[in-house]
N, C-alpha and C positions, 0 to 999 in steps of 0.2 A: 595870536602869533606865538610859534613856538619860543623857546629860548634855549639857546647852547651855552655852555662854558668851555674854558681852552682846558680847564683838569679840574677834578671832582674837588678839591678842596677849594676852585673858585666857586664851584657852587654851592656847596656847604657852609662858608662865608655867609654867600650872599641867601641862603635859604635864615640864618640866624637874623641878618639883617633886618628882613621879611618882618619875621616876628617880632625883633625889638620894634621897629616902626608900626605894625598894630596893636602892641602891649603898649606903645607908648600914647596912641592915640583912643586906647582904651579908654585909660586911667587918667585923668586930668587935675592941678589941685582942687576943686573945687570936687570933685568925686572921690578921691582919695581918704580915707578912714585911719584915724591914729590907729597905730600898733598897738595889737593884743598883746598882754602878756606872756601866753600860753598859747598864741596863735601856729596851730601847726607850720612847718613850714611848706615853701611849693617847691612840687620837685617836676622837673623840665627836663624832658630828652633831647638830645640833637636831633636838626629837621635832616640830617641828611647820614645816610647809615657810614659804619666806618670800619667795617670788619663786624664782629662779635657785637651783640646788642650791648651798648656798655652800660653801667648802671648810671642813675637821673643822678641830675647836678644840684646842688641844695639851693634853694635861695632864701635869701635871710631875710629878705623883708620885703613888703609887698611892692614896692617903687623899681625895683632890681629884677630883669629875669636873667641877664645873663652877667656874674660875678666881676669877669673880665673878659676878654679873646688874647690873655697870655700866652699859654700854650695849646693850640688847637691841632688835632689830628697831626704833632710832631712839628709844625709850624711854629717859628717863633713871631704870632703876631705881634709883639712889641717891635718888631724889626724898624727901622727908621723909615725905610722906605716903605711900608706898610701903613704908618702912622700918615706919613706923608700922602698916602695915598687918602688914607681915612679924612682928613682935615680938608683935602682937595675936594673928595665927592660926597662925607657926608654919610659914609657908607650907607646909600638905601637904597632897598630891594630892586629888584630887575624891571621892573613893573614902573620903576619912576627913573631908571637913569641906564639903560641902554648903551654900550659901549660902541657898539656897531651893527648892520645890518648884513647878516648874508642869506641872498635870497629872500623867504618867507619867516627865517629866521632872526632874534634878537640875539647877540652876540653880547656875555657880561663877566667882568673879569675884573672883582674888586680885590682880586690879591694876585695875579699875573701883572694888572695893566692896563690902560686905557694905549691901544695902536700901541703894544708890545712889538717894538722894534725884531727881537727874534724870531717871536712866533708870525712876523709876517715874511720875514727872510726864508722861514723855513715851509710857507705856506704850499700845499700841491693842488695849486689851480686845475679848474676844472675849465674843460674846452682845448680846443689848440689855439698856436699862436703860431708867428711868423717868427723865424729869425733869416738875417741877412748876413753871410759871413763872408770875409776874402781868401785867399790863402796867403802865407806870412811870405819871406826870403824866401824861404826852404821849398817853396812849393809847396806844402801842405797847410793843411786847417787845423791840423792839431788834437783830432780826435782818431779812435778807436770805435768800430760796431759790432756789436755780437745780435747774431739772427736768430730768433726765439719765437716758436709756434709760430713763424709766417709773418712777424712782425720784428721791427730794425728798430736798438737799441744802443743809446750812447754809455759804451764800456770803460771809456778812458778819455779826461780831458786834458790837454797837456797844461801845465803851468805855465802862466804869458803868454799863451797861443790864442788867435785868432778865435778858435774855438771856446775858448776859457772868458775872454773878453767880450763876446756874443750873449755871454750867459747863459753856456749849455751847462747841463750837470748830469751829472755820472746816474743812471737809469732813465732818462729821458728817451722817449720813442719819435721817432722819424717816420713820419708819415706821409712825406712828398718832399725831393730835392728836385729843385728846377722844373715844378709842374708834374714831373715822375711822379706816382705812386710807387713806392716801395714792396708792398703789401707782396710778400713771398719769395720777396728778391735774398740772395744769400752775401756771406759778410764781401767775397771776393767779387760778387756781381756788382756790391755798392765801391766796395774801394776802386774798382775800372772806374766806375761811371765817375765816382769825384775826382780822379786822376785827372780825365780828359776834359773836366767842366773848367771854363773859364776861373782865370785866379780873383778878375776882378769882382764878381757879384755871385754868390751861389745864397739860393735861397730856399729854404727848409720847411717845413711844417712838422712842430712839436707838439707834441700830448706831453704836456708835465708827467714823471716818474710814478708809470701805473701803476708798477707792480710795488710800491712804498706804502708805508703810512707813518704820520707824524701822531705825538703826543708829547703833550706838554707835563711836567710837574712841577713839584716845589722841593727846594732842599730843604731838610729840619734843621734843627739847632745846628748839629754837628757837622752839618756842610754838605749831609749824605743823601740820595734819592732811590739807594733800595733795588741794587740789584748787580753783580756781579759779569764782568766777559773777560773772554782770553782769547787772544788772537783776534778781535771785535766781536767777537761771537758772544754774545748774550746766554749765560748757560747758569745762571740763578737768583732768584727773586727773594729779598728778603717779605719776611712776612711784614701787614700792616704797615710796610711803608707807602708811601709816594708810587713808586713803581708799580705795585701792587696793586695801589686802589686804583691807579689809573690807566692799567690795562697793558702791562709791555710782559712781551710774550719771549720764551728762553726759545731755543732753535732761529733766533731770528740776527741779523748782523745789522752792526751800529753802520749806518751811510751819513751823516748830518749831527752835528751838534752845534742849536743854533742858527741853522742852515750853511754854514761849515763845511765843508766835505772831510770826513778821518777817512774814507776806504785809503788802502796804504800807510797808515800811521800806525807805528808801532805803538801796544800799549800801554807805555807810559806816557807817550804824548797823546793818546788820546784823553788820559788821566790827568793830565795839564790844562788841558783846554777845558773837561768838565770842573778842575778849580775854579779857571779862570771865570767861568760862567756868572750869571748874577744869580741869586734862589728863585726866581723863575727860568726854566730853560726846557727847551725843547731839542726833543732827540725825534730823526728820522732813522726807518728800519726797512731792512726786508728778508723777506722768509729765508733761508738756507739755501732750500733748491735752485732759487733761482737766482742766487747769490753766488753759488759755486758752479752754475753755468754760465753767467758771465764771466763770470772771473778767471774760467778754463784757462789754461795756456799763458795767461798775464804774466810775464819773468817779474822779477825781484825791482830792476830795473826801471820797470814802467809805470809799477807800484808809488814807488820813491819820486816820481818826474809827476804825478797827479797835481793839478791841482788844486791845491788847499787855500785858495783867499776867502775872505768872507764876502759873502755877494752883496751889490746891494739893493734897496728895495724898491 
């Protein structure tokens, strides 16, 4: 069975793990040999790459392969909640402690988390689902659609709306209201049709936020995960951080931190909320293009009315 991680330093963790736990059942006291004098020492590289081949770690004596796990890959593994985690599970390898199953897949996560409350808020399920909304006093449901390559997209979820309480979120596609397939219909042909649908029950089918993808990381010491935006726009990656190794790409805009919604939050609150965060957090994204054609024509207004609860799981 394969095995995933939520970010590359959970797997690099748990690749060291690995090793300590068959160095440890290598070497046993009854096998173990007094220290040489003059006995070279062993030098040991990390199981899992991290930029630039770095040079081997020293170890001093033969009972020891890994010194500590104080500062790994900018990680403060001393961190308390790290330790907490260490003493809970024991830290050992994938192969004996499986965090969860997706699919054919082992899911393991010795330094995000065991059922990471964010990274399951932020999760983009696969499959459709049903949602069943009303519409509020106002007569509406509280959303916005933008019609994209022949398919209908949620552009705008109002704050306290009908819509918002459903648990739609801002890139979600619509794939049938009231039995309707959508498939080619335009933004004004969908806004008729929910006008005239009954306020008490209208019923949807959702593809979770295709055009998105999520990735998790770690903050380092300093609080930071390594990568710069303006206006949410993602436009630089520090070298060898977080961000880096784990794949978040510049031309692409911040939608989710967390599972969060910022679209609309000016940059320093989005800079609030990534304080706010724990050192594991997950950020959702999407490309440019198809970020600035939904967002076409959105005033200032509607921007600021999105929105923004944390959902929950």
């Amino acid at each position: 069975m394969a095995t995933i991680y939520p970010s590359l330093e959970d797997m690099a963790v748990d690749k060291m793990a690995t090793v300590q736990t068959q160095f440890a059942q290598a070497i046993t006291p009854q096998q173990a040999l007094p220290a040489q004098p003059h006995q070279p020492p062993v030098h040991v590289y990390p199981s899992a790459p991290t930029g630039d081949r770095a040079p081997p770690s020293v170890v001093p004596g033969p009972y020891t392969l890994y010194p500590s796990l104080g500062e790994y890959m900018g990680i403060n593994m001393s961190a308390p909640e790290v330790q907490k985690y260490v003493a809970q599970n024991q830290i050992v390898p994938a192969t004996s402690h499986p965090v969860a199953k997706q699919g054919a897949c082992t899911v393991v996560a010795p330094v995000s988390g065991t059922q990471n409350p964010d990274i399951l808020r932020s999760e983009i399920k696969q499959g459709v689902r049903e949602v069943i909304v009303c519409k509020g006093a106002d007569g509406k449901v509280g959303i916005s659609i933008k019609d994209i390559n022949k398919g209908v997209f949620v552009a705008y979820v109002r704050n306290g709306s009908a819509g918002a309480m459903s648990g739609l979120r801002f890139g979600d596609q619509i794939l049938q209201i009231n039995s309707e397939t959508v498939a080619g219909w335009t933004q004004d042909k969908f806004n008729k049709f929910i006008k005239a649908a009954s306020g008490a029950k209208i019923t949807l089918a959702i593809r979770d936020r295709p055009f998105e993808r999520i990735i998790t990381m770690q903050k380092d010491s300093q609080g930071h995960i390594g990568f710069a935006f303006k206006n949410g726009e993602i436009h630089q990656i520090i070298k060898d951080s977080s961000a880096a190794r784990n794949g978040i790409l510049t031309n692409h805009y911040l939608i989710e931190v967390n599972g969060q919604n910022v679209v609309g939050l000016k940059d320093k609150d989005i800079q609030d909320v990534f304080a706010r965060a724990p050192r594991t957090l997950t950020i959702t994204m999407m490309p440019d293009f198809v970020y600035d054609v939904i967002m076409k024509h959105m005033g200032s207004t509607l921007r600021k009315s999105m929105d923004h609860s944390i959902p929950d799981i």
